[in-house]
MIBAKE-600445 format. One line per field, with one value per residue (C-alpha): x, y, z; residue number from 1. Coordinates in nm, 3 decimals, decimal comma, always signed. Example, Ala and Ser with C-alpha at 12.3 -4.5 7.8 and 13.67 -1.06 7.14 Angstrom:
MIBAKE-600445
x (+1,230:+1,367)
y (-0,450:-0,106)
z (+0,780:+0,714)
n (1:2)
end
This chain:
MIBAKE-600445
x (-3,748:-3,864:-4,191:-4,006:-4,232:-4,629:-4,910:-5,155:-5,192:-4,941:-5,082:-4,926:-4,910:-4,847:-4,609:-4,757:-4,758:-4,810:-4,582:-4,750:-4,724:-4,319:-4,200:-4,395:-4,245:-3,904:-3,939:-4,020:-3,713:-3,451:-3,604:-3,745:-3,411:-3,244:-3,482:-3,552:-3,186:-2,934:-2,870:-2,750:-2,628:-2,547:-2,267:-2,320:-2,059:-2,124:-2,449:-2,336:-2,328:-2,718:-2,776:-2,596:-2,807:-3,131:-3,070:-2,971:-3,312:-3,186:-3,358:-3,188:-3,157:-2,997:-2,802:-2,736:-2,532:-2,804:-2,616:-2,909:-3,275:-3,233:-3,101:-3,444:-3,540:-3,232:-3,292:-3,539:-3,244:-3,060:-3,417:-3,425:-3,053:-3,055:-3,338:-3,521:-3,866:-3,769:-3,924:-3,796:-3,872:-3,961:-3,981:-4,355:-4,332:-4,261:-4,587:-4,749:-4,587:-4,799:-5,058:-4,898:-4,551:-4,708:-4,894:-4,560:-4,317:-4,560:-4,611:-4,197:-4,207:-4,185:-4,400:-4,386:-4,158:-4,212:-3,926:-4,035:-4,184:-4,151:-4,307:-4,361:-4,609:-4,324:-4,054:-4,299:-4,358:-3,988:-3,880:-4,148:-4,055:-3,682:-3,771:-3,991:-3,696:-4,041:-3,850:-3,511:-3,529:-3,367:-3,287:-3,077:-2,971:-2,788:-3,148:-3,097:-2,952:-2,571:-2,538:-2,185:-2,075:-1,732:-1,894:-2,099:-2,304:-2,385:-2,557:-2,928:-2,917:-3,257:-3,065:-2,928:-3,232:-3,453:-3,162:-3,126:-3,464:-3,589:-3,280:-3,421:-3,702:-3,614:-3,378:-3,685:-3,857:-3,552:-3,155:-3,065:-3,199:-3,022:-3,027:-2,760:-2,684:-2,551:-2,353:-2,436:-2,231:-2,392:-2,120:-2,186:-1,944:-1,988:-1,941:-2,026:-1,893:-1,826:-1,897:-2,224:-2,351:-2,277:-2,196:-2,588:-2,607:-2,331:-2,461:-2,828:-2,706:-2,468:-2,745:-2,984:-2,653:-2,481:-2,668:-2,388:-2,251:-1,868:-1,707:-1,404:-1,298:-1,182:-1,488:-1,349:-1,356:-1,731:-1,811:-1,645:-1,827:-2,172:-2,084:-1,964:-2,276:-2,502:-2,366:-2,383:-2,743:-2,827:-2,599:-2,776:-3,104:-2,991:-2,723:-2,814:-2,494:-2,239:-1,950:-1,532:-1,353:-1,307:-1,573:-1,641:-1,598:-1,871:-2,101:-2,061:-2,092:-2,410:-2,544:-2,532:-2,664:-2,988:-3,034:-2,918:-3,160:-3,414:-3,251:-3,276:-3,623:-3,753:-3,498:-3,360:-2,964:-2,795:-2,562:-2,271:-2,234:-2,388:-2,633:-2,847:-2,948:-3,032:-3,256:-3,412:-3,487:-3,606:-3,862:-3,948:-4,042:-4,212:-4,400:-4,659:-4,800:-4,857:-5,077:-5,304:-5,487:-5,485:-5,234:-5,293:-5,205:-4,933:-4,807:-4,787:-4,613:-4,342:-4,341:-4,299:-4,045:-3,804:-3,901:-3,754:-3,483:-3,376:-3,427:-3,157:-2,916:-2,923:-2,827:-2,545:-2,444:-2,414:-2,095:-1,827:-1,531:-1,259:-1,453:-1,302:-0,984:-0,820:-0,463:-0,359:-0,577:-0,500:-0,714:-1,073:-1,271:-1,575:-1,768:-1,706:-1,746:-2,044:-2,192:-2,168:-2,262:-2,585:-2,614:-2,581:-2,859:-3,083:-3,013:-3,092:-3,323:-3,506:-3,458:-3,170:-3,101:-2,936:-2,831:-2,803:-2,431:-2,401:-2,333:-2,410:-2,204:-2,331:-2,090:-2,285:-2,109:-2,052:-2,372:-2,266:-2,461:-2,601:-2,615:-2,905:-2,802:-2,618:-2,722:-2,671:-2,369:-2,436:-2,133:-1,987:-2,223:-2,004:-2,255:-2,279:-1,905:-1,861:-2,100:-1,987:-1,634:-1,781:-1,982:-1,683:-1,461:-1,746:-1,746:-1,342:-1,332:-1,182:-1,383:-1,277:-1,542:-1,645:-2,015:-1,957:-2,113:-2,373:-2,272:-2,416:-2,285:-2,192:-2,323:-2,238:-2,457:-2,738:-2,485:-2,188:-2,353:-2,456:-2,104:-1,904:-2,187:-2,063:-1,756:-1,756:-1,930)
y (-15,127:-15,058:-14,816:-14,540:-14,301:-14,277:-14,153:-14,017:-13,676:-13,670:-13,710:-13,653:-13,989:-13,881:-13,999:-14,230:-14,184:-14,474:-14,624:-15,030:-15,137:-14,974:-15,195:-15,500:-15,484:-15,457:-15,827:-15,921:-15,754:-15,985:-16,317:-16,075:-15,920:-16,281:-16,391:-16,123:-15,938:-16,178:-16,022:-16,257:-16,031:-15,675:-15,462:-15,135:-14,842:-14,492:-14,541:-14,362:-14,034:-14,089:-14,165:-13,822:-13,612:-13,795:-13,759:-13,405:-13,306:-13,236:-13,199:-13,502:-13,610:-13,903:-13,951:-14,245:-14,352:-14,557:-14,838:-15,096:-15,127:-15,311:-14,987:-14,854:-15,188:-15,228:-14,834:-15,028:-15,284:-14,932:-14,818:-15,161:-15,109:-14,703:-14,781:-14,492:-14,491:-14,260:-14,126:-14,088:-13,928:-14,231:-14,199:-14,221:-14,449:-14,677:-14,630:-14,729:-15,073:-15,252:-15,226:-15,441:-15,257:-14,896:-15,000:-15,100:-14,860:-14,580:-14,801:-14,825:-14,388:-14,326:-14,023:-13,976:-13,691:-13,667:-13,640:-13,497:-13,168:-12,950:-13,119:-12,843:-13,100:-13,326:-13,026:-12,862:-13,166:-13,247:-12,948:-12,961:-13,315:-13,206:-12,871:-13,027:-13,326:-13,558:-13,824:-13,823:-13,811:-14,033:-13,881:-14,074:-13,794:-13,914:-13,979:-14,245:-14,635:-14,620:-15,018:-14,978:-14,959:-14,789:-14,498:-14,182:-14,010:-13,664:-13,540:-13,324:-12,992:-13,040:-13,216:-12,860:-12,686:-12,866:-12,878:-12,498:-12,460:-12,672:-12,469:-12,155:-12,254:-12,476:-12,187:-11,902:-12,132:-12,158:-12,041:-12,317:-12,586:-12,741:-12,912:-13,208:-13,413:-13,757:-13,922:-14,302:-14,555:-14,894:-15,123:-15,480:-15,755:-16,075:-16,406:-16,611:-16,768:-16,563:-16,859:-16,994:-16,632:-16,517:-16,843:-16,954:-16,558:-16,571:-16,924:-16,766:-16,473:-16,645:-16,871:-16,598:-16,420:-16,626:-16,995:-17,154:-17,110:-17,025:-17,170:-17,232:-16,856:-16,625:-16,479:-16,117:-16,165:-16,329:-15,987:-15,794:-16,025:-15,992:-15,608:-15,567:-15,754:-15,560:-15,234:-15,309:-15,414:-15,094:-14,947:-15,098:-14,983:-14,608:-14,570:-14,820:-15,084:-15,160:-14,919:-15,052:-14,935:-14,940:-14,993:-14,722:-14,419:-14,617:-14,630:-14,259:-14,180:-14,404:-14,200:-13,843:-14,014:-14,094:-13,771:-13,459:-13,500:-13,515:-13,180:-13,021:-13,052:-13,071:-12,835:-12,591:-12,739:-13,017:-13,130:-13,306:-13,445:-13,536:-13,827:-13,807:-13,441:-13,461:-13,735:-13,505:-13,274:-13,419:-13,635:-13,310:-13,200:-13,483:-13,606:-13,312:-13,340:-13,742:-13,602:-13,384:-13,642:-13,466:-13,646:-13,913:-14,253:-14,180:-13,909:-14,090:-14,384:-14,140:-14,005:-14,319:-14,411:-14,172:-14,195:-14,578:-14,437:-14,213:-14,497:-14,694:-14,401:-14,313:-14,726:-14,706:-14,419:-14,600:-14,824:-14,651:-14,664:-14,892:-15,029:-15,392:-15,292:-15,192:-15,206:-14,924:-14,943:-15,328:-15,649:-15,668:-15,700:-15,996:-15,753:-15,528:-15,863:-15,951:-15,628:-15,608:-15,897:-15,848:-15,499:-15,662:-15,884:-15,669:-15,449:-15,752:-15,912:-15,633:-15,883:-15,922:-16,337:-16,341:-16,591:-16,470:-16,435:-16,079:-15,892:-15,514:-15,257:-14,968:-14,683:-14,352:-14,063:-13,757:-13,520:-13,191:-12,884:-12,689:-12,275:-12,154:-11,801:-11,950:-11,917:-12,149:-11,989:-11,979:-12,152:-12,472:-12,570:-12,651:-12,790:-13,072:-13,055:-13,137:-13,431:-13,572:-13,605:-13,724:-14,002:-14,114:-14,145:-14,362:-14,550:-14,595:-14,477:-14,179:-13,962:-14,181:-14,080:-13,715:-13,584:-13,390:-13,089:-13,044:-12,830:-12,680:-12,851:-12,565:-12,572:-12,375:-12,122:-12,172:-11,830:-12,031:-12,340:-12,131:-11,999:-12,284:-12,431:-12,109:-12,162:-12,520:-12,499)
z (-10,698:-10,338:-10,316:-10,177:-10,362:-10,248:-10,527:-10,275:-10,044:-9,803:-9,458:-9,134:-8,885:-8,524:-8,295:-8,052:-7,731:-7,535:-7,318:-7,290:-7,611:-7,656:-7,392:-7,549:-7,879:-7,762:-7,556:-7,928:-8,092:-8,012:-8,236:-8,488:-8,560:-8,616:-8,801:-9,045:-9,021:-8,943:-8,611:-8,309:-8,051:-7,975:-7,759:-7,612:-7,558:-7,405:-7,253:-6,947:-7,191:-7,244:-6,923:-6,801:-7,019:-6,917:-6,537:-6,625:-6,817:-7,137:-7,427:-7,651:-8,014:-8,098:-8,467:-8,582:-8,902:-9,126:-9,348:-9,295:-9,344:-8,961:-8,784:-8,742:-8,526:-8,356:-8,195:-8,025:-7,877:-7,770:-7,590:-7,412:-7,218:-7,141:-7,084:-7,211:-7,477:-7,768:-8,075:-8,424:-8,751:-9,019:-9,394:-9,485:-9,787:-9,377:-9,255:-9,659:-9,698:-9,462:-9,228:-8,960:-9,031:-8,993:-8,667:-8,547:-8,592:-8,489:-8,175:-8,166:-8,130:-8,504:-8,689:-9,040:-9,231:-9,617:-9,819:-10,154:-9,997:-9,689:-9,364:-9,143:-8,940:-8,869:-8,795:-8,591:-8,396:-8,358:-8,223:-7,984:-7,848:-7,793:-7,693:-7,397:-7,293:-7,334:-7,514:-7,696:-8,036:-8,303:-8,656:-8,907:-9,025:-9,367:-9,473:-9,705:-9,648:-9,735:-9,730:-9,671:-9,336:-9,391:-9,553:-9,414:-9,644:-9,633:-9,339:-9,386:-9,256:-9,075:-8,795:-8,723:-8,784:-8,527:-8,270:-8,337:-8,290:-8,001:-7,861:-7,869:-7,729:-7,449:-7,377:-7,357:-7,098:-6,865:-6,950:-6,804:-6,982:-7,288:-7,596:-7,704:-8,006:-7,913:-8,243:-8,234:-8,445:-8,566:-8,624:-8,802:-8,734:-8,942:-8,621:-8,844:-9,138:-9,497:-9,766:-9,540:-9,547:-9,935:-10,118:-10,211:-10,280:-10,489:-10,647:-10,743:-10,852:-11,125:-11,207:-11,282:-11,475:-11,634:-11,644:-11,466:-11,141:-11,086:-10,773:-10,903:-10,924:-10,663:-10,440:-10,549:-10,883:-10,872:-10,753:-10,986:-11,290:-11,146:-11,125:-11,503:-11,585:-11,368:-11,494:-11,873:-11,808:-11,736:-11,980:-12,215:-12,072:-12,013:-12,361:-12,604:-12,563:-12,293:-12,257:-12,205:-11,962:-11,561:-11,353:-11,169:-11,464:-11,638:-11,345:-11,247:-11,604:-11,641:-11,356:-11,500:-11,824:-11,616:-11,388:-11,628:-11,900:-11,644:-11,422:-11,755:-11,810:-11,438:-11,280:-11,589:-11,583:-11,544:-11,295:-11,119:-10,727:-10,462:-10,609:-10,288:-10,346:-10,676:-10,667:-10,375:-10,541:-10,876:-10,697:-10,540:-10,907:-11,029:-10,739:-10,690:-11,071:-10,979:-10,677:-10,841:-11,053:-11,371:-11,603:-11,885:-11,776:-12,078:-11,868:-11,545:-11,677:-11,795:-11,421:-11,282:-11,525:-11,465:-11,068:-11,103:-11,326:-11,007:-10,788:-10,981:-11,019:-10,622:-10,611:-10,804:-10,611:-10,327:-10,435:-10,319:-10,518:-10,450:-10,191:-10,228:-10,378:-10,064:-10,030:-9,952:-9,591:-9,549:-9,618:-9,792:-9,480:-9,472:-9,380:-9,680:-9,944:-9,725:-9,786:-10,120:-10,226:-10,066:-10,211:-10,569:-10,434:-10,350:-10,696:-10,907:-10,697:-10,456:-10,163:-9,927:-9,775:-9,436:-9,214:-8,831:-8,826:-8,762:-8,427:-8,366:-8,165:-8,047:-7,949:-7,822:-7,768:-7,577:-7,585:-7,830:-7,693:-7,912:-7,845:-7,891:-8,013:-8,284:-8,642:-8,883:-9,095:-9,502:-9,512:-9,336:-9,072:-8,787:-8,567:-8,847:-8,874:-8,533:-8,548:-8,855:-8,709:-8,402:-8,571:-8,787:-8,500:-8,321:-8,694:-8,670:-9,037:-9,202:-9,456:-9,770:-9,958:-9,834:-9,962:-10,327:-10,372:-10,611:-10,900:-11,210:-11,526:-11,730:-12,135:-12,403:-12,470:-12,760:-12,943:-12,902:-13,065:-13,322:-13,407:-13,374:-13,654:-13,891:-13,862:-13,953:-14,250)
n (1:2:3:4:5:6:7:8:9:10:11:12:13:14:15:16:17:18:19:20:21:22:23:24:25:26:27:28:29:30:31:32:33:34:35:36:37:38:39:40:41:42:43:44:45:46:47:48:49:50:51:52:53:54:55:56:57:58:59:60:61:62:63:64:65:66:67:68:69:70:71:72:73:74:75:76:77:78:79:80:81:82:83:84:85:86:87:88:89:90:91:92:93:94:95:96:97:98:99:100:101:102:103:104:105:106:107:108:109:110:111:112:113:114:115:116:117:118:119:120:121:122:123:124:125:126:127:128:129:130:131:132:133:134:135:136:137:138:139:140:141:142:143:144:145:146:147:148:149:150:151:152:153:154:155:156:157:158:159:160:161:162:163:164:165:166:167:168:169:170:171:172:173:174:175:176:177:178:179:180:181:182:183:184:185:186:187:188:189:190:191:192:193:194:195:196:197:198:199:200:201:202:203:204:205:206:207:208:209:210:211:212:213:214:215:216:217:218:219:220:221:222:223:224:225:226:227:228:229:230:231:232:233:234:235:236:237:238:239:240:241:242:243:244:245:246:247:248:249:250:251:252:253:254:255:256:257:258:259:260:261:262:263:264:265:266:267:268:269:270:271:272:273:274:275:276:277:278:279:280:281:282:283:284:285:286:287:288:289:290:291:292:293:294:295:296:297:298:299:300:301:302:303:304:305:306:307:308:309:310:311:312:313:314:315:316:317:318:319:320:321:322:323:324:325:326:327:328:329:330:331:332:333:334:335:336:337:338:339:340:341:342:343:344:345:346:347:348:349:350:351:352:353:354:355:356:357:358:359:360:361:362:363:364:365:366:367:368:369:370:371:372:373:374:375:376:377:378:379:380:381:382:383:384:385:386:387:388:389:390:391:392:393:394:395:396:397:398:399:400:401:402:403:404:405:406:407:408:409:410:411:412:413:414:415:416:417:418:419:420:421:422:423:424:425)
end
């Protein structure tokens, strides 16, 4: 499990200023990205759209689709050929992994956001940055890694909020200045070749599995057996013994198994959806009683277990279905095996192995204004609407697997427990 989730007082880190050390780091992007991601070379599309909206003084955010832990580095490759220094909002649990990793991201433009409360420090600060045009200002705004790159997760409302906001305000210091939202697509292309990049993956993993490895089988169905037995492991864990059955029905059931008893007791009901959200907000719930420094080290370890319980759920939410059973769209792409046999990787192993065989393309495009007497509707936002379909045209991909709405899992009442109990006996 990755440390996602930080045990100590929250505390704002500022965005960095400095200009120096931003252009420094970026001369040392290029080796550190093949090295540590895999990543050889990179394409750029749209930067004239950028461009425009710098020349014209816009206030600018930048939204990215996030599907690697790279895309946060590679911004920096985007910064290089505008060529334009940016900020962007960064997870905390960043800025806590390292030292030397902290030092450099904040030095790359990043400022921390915390994720299991309300950050009015880094909202504040964002909608000042935009609302000024200092910088543009980069927001992954699905929040979370999706690790697959044919799928868009849902997108956070705070993207809207901020652009809303530094809106209105850029708009009360002159009418004629304006906000934008530029969609940016990451696109990973696997140059080099499948078996040299997932075969010794493949080969470890099935040692670790199974004792033995299995080369003599298809490369789809190695994937599919390392995914039964990775599921039934935690089946195992979570319900007591391995379930039949399809793959997928087992692992969405396995994930309500883990989060409603915990929504019951943390949040009052249980519920059904969006994966993303609900691990939200339960690590919004548990988190603050870890803070105060009052619980019995029996009490914490039941925190933290069902913190790591989340962790593994959101994972498992993050295999889309179908995802290398394809047909109907054409051909299993490399990309798509590539992908997921890393993501089993990193499930079983907490460590991804790369070789630099994989090429980036960056399509940016056109800015989106944003009206600054709009409200955001209770509804439909169609400010996120717009860039959602924006960024999945960039992607090339059609929603295939649209965000779920959370819903309310609906139990009989404690009455109607009671009576159906009469009426058996």
């Amino acid at each position: 499990m990755h440390r996602v989730v930080i045990d100590e007082p929250y505390e704002f880190i500022s965005p960095y200023r400095g200009k120096w050390l931003s252009w420094a780091f970026r001369l040392w992007l290029k080796p550190y990205l093949k090295k540590t991601h895999g990543v050889v070379s990179c394409t750029f599309e749209g930067l004239e759209h950028v461009r425009a909206s710098l020349t014209a003084g816009h206030g600018i955010v930048l939204c990215p689709n996030h599907c690697r832990d790279s895309d946060p580095m590679l911004i920096g490759m985007l910064c290089r050929a505008i060529p334009s220094h940016v900020y962007s909002m960064a997870s905390w649990h960043i800025f806590k992994q390292s030292w030397l990793e902290g030092f450099v991201v904040r030095r790359l433009g990043g400022y921390s956001v915390y994720r299991e409360g309300l950050d009015r420090q880094a909202l504040d600060t964002s909608v000042q940055i935009v609302s000024t045009a200092e910088r543009p200002l980069v927001i992954f705004p699905e929040g979370v890694i999706s690790r697959a790159n044919d799928r868009l997760n849902p997108l956070m409302d705070g993207v809207s909020f901020i652009a809303r906001m530094a809106a209105k305000k850029r708009a009360s210091i002159s009418p004629n200045a304006k906000v934008v939202i530029h969609p940016v697509a990451l696109r990973y292309q696997l140059v080099g070749d499948l078996m040299d990049s997932i075969g010794p993956v493949l080969m470890a993993l099935e040692k670790q599995t199974f004792w033995k490895t299995h080369e003599d089988l298809p490369v789809e169905r190695r994937i599919r057996n390392l995914a039964h037995a990775h599921i039934a492991s935690r089946e195992i864990e979570i319900l007591g013994d391995c379930r039949p059955g399809p793959l997928m029905p087992r692992m969405e059931q396995l994930v309500d198994s883990i989060l409603q008893p915990f929504e019951r007791q943390w949040l009052g009901k249980a519920r059904t959806g969006d994966v993303i959200s609900r691990v939200k907000d339960l690590r919004t719930a548990i988190v603050p009683d870890l803070l105060k420094g009052n619980l019995s080290e029996s009490e914490k370890r039941q925190r933290w277990r069902q913190l790591t319980d989340c962790y593994y759920a959101q994972t498992l939410s993050m295999y889309p279905p179908d995802y290398l059973n394809d047909g109907i769209r054409g051909p299993i792409s490399r990309e798509r095996i590539a992908e997921t046999v890393h993501r089993l990787e990193e499930d079983l192993t907490d460590k991804v192995t790369v070789q630099p065989a994989w090429q980036v393309a960056f399509r940016i495009g056109e800015a989106i204004e944003v009206d600054p007497t709009q409200k955001k509707p209770r509804s439909a936002d169609p400010l996120m609407q717009t860039l959602r379909e924006q960024m999945l045209g960039l992607l090339g991909i059609q929603d295939w697997w649209p965000p779920q709405p959370v819903r309310t899992v609906e139990e009989p009442s404690m009455s109607a427990a009671a009576l159906d109990n009469t009426q058996e006996g």
